[in-house]
TORKOL-4160 file (C-alpha; in steps of 0.2 Angstrom, whole numbers, padded with zeros to 4 digits, m for minus):
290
<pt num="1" X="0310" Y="0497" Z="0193"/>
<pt num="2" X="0291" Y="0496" Z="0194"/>
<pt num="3" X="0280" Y="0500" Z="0178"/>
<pt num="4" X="0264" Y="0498" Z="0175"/>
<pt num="5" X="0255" Y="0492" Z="0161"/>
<pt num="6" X="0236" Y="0496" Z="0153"/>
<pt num="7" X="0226" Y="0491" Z="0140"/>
<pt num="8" X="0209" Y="0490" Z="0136"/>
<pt num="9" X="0206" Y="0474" Z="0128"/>
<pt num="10" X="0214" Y="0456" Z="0123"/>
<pt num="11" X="0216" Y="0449" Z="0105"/>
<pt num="12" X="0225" Y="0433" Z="0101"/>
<pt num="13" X="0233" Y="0440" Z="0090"/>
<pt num="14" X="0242" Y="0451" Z="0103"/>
<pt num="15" X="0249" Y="0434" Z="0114"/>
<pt num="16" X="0267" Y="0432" Z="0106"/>
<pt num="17" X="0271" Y="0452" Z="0107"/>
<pt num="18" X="0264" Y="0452" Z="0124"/>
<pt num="19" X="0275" Y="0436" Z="0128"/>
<pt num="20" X="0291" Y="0446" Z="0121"/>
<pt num="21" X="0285" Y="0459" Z="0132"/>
<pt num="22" X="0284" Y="0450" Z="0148"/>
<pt num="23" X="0299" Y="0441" Z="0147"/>
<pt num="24" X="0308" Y="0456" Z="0143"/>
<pt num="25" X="0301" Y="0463" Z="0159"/>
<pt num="26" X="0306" Y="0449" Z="0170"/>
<pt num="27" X="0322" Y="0449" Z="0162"/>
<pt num="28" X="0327" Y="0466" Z="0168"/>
<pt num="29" X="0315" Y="0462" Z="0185"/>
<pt num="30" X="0302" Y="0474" Z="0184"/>
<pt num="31" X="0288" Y="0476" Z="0197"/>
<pt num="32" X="0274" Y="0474" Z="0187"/>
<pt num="33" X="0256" Y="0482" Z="0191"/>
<pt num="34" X="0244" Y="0479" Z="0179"/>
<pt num="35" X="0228" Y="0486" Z="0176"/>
<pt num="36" X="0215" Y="0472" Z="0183"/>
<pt num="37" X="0202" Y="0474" Z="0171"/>
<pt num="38" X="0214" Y="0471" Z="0158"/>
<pt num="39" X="0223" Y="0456" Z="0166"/>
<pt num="40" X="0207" Y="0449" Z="0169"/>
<pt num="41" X="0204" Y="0448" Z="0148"/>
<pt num="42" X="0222" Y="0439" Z="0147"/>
<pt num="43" X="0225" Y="0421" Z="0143"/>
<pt num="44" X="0230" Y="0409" Z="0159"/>
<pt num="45" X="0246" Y="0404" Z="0150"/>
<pt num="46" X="0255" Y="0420" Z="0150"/>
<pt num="47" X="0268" Y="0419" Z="0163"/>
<pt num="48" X="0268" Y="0435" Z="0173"/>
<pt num="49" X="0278" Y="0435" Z="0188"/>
<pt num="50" X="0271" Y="0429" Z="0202"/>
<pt num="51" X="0273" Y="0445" Z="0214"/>
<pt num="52" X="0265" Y="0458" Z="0203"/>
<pt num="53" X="0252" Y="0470" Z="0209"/>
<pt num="54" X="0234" Y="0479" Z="0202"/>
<pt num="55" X="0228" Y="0495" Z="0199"/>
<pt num="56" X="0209" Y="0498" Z="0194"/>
<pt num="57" X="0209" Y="0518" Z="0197"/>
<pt num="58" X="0222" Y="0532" Z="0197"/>
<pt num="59" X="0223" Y="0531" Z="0216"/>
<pt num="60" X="0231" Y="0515" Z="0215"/>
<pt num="61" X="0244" Y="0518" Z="0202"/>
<pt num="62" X="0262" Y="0521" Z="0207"/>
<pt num="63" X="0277" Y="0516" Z="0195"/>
<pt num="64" X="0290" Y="0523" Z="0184"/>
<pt num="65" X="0283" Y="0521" Z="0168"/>
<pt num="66" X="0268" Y="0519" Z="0163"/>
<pt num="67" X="0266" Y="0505" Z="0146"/>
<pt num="68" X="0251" Y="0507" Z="0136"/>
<pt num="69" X="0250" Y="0490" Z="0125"/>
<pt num="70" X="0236" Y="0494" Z="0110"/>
<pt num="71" X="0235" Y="0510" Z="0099"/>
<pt num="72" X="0233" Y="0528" Z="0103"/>
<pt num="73" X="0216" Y="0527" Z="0107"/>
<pt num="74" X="0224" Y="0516" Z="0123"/>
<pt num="75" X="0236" Y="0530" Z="0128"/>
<pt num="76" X="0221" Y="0543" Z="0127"/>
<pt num="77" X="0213" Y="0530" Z="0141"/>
<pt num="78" X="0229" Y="0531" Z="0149"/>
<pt num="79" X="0228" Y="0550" Z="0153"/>
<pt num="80" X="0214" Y="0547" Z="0166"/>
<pt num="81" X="0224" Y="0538" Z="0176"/>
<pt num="82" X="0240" Y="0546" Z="0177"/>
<pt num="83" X="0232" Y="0565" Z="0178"/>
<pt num="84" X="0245" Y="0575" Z="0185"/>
<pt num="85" X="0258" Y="0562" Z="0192"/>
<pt num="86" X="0270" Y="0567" Z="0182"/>
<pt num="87" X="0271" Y="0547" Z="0177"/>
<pt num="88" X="0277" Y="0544" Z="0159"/>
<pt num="89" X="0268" Y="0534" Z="0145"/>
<pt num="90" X="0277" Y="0522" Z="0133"/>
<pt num="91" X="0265" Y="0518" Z="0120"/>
<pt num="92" X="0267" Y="0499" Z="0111"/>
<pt num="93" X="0257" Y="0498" Z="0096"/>
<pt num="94" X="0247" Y="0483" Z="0092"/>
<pt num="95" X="0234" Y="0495" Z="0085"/>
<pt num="96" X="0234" Y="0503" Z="0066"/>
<pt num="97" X="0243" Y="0519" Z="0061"/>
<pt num="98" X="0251" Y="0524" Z="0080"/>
<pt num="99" X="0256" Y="0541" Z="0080"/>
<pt num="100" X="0256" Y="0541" Z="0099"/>
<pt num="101" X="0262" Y="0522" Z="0103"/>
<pt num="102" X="0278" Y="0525" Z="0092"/>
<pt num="103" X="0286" Y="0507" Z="0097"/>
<pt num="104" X="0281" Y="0494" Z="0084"/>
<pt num="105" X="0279" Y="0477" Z="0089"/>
<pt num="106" X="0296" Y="0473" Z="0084"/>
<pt num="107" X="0303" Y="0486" Z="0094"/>
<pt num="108" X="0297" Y="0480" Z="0110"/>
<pt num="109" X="0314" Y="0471" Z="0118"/>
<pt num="110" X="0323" Y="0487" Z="0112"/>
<pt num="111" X="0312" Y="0498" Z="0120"/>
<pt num="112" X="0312" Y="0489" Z="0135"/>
<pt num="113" X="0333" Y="0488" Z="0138"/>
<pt num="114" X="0331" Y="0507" Z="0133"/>
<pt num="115" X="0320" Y="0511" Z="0148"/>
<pt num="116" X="0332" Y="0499" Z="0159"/>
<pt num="117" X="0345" Y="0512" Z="0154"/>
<pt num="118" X="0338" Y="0527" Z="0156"/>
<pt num="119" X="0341" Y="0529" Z="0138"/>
<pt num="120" X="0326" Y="0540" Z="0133"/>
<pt num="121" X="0319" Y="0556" Z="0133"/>
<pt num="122" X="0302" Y="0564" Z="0139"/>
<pt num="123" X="0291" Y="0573" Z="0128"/>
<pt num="124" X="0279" Y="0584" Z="0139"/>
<pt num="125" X="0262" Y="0585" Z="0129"/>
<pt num="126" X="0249" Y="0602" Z="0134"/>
<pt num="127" X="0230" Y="0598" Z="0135"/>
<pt num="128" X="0214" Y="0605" Z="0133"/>
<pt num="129" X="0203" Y="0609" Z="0149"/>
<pt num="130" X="0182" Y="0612" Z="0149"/>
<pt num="131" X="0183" Y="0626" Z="0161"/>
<pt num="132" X="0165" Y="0628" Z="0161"/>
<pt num="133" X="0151" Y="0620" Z="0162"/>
<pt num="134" X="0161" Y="0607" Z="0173"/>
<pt num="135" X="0144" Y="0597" Z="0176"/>
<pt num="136" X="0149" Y="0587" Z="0160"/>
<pt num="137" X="0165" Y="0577" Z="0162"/>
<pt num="138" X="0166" Y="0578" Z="0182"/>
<pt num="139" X="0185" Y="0581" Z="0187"/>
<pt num="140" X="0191" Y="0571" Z="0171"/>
<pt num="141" X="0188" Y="0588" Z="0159"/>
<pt num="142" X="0205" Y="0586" Z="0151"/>
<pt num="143" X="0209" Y="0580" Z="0134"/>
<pt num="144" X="0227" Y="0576" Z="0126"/>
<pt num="145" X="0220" Y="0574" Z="0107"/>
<pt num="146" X="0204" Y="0585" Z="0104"/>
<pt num="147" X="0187" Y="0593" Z="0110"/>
<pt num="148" X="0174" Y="0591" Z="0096"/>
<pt num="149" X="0156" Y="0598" Z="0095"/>
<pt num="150" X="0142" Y="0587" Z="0083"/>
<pt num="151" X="0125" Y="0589" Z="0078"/>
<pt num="152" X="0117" Y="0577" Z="0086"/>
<pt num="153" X="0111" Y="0562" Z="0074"/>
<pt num="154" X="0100" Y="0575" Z="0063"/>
<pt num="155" X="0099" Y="0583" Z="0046"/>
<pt num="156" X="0100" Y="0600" Z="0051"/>
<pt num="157" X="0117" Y="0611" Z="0054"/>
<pt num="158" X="0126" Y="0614" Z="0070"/>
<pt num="159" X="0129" Y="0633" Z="0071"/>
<pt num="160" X="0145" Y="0634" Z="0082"/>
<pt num="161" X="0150" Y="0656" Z="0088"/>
<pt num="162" X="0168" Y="0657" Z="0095"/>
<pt num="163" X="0175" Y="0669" Z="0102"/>
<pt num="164" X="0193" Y="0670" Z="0107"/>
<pt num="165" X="0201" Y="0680" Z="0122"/>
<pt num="166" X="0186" Y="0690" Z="0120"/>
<pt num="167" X="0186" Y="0694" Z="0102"/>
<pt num="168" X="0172" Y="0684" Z="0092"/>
<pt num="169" X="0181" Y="0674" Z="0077"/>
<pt num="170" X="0167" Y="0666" Z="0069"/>
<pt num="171" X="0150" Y="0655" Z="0067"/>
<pt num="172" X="0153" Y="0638" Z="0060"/>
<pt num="173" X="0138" Y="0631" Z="0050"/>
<pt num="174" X="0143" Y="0612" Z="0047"/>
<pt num="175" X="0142" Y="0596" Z="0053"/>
<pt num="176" X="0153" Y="0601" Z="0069"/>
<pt num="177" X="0170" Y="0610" Z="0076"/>
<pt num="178" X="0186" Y="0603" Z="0084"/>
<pt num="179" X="0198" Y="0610" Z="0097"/>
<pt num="180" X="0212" Y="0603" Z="0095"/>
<pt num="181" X="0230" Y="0601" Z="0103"/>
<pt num="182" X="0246" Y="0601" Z="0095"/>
<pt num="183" X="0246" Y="0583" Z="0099"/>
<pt num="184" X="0230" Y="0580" Z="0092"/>
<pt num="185" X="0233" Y="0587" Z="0075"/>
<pt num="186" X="0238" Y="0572" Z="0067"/>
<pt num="187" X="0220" Y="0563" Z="0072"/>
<pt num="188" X="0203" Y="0569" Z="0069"/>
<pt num="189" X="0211" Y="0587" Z="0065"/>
<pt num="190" X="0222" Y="0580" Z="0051"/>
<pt num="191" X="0206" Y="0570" Z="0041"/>
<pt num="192" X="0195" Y="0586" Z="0040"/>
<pt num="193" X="0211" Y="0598" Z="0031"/>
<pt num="194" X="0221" Y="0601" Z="0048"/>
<pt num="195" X="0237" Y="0606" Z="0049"/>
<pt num="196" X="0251" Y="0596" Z="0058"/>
<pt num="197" X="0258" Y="0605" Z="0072"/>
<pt num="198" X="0274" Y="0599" Z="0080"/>
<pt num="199" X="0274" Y="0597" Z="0100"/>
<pt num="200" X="0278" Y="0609" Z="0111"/>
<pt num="201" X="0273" Y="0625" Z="0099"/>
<pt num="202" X="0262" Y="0632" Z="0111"/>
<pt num="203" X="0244" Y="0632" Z="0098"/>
<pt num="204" X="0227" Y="0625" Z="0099"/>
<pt num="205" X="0219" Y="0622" Z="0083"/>
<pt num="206" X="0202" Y="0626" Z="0077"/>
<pt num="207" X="0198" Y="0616" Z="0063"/>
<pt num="208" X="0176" Y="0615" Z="0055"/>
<pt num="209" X="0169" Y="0597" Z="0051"/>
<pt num="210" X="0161" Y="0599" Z="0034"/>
<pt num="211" X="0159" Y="0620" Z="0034"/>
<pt num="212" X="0144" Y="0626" Z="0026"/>
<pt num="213" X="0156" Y="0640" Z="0021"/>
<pt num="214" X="0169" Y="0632" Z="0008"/>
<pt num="215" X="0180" Y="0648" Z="0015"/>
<pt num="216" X="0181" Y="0644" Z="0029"/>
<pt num="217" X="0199" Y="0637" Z="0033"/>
<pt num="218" X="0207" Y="0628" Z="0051"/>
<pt num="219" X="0216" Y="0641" Z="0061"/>
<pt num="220" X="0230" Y="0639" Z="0072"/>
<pt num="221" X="0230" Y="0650" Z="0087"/>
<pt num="222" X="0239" Y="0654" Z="0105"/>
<pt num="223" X="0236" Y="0641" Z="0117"/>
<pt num="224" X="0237" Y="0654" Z="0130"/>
<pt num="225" X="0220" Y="0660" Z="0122"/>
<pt num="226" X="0204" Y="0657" Z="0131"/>
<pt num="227" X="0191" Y="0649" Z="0120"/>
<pt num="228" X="0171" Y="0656" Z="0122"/>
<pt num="229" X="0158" Y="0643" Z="0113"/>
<pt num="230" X="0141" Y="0647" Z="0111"/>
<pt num="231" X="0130" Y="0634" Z="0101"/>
<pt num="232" X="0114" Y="0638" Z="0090"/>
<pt num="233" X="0106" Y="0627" Z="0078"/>
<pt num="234" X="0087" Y="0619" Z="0078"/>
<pt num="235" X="0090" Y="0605" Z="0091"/>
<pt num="236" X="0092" Y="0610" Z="0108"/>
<pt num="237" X="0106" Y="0596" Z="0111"/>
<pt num="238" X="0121" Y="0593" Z="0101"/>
<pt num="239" X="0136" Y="0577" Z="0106"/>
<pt num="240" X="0150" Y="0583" Z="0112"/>
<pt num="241" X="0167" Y="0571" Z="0115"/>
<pt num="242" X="0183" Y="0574" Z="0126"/>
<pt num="243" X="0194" Y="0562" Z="0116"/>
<pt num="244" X="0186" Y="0547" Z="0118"/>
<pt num="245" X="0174" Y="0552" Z="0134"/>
<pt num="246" X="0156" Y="0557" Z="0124"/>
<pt num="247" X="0142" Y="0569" Z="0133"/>
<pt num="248" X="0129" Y="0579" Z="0127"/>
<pt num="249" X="0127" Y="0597" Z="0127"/>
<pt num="250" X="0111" Y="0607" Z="0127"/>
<pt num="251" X="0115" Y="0623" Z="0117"/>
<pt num="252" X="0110" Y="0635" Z="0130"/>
<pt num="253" X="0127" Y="0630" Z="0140"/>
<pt num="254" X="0142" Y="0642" Z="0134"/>
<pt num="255" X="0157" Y="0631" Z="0133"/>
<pt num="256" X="0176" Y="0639" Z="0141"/>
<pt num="257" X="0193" Y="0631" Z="0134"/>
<pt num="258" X="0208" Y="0634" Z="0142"/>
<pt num="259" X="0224" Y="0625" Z="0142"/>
<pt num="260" X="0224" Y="0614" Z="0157"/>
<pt num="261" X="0235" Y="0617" Z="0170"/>
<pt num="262" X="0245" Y="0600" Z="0168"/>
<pt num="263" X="0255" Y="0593" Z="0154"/>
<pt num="264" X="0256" Y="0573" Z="0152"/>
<pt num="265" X="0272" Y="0566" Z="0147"/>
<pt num="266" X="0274" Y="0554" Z="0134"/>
<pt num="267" X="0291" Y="0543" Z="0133"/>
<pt num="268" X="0302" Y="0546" Z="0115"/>
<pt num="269" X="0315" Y="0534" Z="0111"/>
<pt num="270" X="0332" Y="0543" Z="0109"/>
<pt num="271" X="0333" Y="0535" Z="0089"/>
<pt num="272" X="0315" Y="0543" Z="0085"/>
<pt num="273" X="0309" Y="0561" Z="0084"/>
<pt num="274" X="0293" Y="0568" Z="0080"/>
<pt num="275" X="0298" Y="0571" Z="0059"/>
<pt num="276" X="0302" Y="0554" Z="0057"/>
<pt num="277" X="0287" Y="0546" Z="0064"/>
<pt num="278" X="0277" Y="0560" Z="0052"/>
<pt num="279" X="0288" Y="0551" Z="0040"/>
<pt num="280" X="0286" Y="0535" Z="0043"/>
<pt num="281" X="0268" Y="0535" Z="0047"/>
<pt num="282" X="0261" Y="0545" Z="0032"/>
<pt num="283" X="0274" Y="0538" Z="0021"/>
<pt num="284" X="0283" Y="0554" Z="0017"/>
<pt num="285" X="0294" Y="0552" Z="0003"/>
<pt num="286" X="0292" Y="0535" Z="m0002"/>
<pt num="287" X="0288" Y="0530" Z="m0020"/>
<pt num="288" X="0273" Y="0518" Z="m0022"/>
<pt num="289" X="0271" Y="0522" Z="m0040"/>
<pt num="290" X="0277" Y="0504" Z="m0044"/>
């Protein structure tokens, strides 16, 4: 079985779950390919085996399964390189809260016979595409989590006009706007009054950042939908980030959102399902009064 692994960069504190990790790998006799600017951060006394292979671009990756060891912010690196392969993403979480990279750290050898068995399920996740201008992000113009429009390091408003299939919704005065996917409703989306949407419900998410307009409300819409942005404001350029890629924009481009024409596929362990990781991660239902 070949699988890959990715992350982005080592911490000491890491090297026992790492070690549970690769032994579990041998164990089952994996073919490792590891992504060599991570492996090059990694202590000398781990012992990988001695055949595995590198990959350093999307081009060179071919596996199974494709692990991402770190936080969600790792698997939103991942995206890059899988594209469109089709190649599923089993996020460990050595990071914070993890909504993405659902396996704990002591989860991992569980995880892992689970894969061996083909004891799991494949969530397929919709993203957001820059249809135009496509001068910004090159060919990587695809985001799983979130498209979001800032001012640009100033005191004064962003003034953001959307239209939606045509149809003009409205101008956001704030601090800035996200798009958002399903997926990404429970990251930057959820912190500014977002609504959680569950995967696979076919919705984009347009939430303000600090409206000037205290009416002003997130709004779910079709994902079928084709989003028009036009910026106004006193700056002529305002940041703009494709989950964790950051550009700038100058506010005479006119921004097109569609739903890109790939999904990415994230791994679910059979015992876990999208309410009880809202569960457990925002602590629904527990009692902390004591």
């Amino acid at each position: 079985m070949k699988i890959a692994i990715f992350g982005k960069k080592y911490s000491p504190e890491d090297k026992e779950y790492l070690k549970v990790l690769i032994d579990k790998l041998k164990e089952i006799d994996a073919q490792l390919c590891i992504y060599k600017p991570y492996y090059d951060s990694l202590p000398s006394d781990l012992d990988f085996p001695y055949n595995i292979k590198f990959f350093s671009t999307h081009k060179d990756l071919s596996c199974k399964i494709l692990i991402s060891i770190g936080g969600d912010g790792t698997i939103l690196d991942t995206v890059p390189f899988v594209r469109n392969s089709g190649i599923p993403i089993l996020g460990i979480n050595l990071g914070r809260l993890g909504f993405l990279s659902s396996i704990s750290k002591g989860e991992i050898s569980s995880a892992i016979d689970s894969i061996y068995k083909n004891d799991y399920s494949v969530d397929k996740r919709a993203l957001l595409k820059i249809e135009q201008p496509t001068s910004i992000f090159g060919d990587i113009n695809f985001a799983l989590n979130d498209i979001t429009l800032y001012r640009n390091d100033t005191t004064s408003l962003i003034v953001v006009h959307v239209y939606v299939d045509g149809v003009f919704l409205n101008s956001y005065w704030g601090d800035g706007l996200i798009i958002s996917t399903p997926t990404g409703s429970t990251a930057y989306s959820l912190s500014v009054g977002g609504p959680i949407i569950t995967p696979g419900s076919q919705n984009f998410l347009i939430a303000p950042i600090a409206s000037h307009n205290l009416t002003v409300r997130p709004i779910v819409i079709q994902d079928s939908s084709e989003i028009r942005i036009k910026i106004d404001g006193r700056e002529d350029n305002y940041l703009m980030t494709l989950d964790s890629k950051q550009s700038t924009i100058n506010k005479k481009q006119e921004l097109i959102i569609k739903r890109n024409d790939f999904d990415v596929s994230l791994v679910k362990m059979n015992n876990k399902n999208f309410f009880s990781t809202i569960r457990d991660k925002l602590m629904w239902g527990f009692d902390n009064r004591n």
